[in-house]
MARFI-139714 format. One record per residue (C-alpha): residue in one letter; x, y, z. Coordinates in steps of 0.2 Angstrom, whole numbers, plus 5000, padded with zeros to 4 digits. Layout:
BEGIN
AXYZ/...
//
This chain:
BEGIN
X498646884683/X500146744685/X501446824690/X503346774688/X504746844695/X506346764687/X508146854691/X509546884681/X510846744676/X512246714682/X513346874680/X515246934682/X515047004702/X513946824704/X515546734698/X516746834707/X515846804724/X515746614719/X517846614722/X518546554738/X519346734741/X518846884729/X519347054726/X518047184730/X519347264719/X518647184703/X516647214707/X515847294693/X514447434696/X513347364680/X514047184676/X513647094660/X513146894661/X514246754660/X514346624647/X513346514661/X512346644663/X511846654643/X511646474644/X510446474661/X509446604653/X509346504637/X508746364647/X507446474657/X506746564640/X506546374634/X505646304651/X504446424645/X504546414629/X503546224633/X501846314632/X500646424624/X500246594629/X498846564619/X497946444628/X496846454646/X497946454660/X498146294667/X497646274685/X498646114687/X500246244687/X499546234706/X500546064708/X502046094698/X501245984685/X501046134670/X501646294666/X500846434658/X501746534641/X502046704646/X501046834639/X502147004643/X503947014649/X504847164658/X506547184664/X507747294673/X508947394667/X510447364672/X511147254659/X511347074665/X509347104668/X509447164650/X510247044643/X509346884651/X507546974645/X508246994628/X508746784627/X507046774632/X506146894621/X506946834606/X506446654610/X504746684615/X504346824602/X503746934616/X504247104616/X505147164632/X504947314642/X506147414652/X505647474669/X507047584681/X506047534696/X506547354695/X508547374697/X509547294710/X509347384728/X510647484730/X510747534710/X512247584700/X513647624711/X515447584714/X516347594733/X518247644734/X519147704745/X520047884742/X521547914756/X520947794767/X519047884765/X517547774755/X516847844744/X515347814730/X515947834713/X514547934703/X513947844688/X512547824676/X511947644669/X511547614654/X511347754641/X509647784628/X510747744614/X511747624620/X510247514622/X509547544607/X511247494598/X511547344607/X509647294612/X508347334598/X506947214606/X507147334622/X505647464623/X505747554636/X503947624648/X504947794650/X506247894641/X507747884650/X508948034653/X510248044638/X511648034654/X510847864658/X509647794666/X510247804686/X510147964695/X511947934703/X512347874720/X511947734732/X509847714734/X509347734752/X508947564762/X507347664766/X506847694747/X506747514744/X505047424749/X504247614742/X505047554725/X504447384726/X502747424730/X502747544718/X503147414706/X501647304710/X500647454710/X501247454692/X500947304687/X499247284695/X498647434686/X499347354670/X498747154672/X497647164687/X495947054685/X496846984670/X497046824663/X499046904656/X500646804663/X501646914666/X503646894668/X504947024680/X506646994673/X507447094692/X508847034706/X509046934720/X509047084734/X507547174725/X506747004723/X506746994740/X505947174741/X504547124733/X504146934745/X503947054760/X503047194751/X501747054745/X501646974762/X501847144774/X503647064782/X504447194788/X503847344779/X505047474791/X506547424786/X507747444803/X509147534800/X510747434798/X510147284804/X510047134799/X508247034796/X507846864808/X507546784789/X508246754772/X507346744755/X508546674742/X508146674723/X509746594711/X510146654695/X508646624684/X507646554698/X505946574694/X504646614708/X502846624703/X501146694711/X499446674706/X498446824709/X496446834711/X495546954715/X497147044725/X497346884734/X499146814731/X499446634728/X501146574731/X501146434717/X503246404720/X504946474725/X506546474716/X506246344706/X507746274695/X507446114691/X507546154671/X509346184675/X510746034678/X511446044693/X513246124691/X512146264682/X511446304700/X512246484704/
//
């Protein structure tokens, strides 16, 4: 299996946090993508748009020197996810499938404060409908509560390397021992989830404390491993150079 994670384009919260001083004020608990993020996503779908799924992977993707079409693409729910997998699906002719699992760590919430008191804002995500109005290449692996898709509330910082090796328990029993190349349409935080699941960093989260390390991943960054034989084989990271340089987010 090659294995590529890409995350999201550039969205409204990415844009927001971009400006010199923001308003936590005008966060968004399920922001859509920007028009640069349309446009890095468009760029991202045509990078691989440059080769055939058809043909045997080409090892010399080792050096950077070739790429590999992609054979299967998934996505998270939440909708700049959506939204980048569907510019990618419609421009590959793959279909694109819908996980829960792969959302942004933390999920759909919203933070205010109520008489001086924080407090978590319960909401839904996407509903089954809407995304079948707005997104007809969207299938999704499981039906979806008609509320939406979110339970409600802030994940646990606990829950999340569980989630993420959960995923890849997914996807290796899906495309494991496979020749499939397989594109993860996720986020930046959850990205990072998944590094230190693959390469045991970490695993015990501590609580409320910060890590000795960093793993960024920009908007449509694409990171991709090799696997063989359950061995992973880090090919690149956040690579961005199909994107000019003031696209960079």
């Amino acid at each position: 299996m090659e294995l590529y994670f890409i995350r999201h384009g550039q969205s409204e919260n990415n844009a927001l946090y971009d400006e010199e001083e923001y308003d936590w004020g005008n966060r968004r608990s399920d922001p859509k993508l920007t028009d640069i993020g349309y446009q890095q996503a468009g760029l991202a779908a045509d990078f691989f748009a440059r080769a055939s799924a058809n043909t045997p992977i080409n090892r010399k993707g080792f050096q950077n020197r070739a790429e590999n079409g992609l054979t299967h693409l998934y996505c998270s729910l939440m909708e700049r996810a959506v939204q980048t997998g569907t510019v990618l699906s419609q421009r590959l002719s793959l279909p694109l499938l819908g996980v829960p699992d792969l959302h942004e760590v933390g999920g759909i919430y919203f933070e205010e404060l109520i008489e001086g008191v924080s407090s978590i804002r319960v909401e839904h995500g996407l509903t089954p409908r809407y995304l079948r109005d707005n997104y007809p290449n969207l299938s999704l692996l499981e039906p979806i509560p008609e509320q939406g898709w979110w339970p409600g509330g802030r994940e646990e910082r606990a829950a999340r390397i569980p989630r993420a090796v959960r995923m890849l328990d997914l996807l290796f029993a899906r495309h494991g021992n496979t020749e499939d190349r397989v594109g993860v349409i996720t986020h930046g935080g959850f990205f990072a989830c998944f590094f230190r699941a693959i390469f045991n960093l970490d695993l015990e989260e501590p609580n409320q404390q910060r890590l000795p390390y960093q793993i960024e991943l920009n908007n449509c960054g694409i990171t991709r491993f090799s696997i063989q034989q359950a061995r992973y084989l880090l090919v690149y990271h956040n690579r961005t150079d199909f994107l000019p340089d003031k696209m960079v987010t």
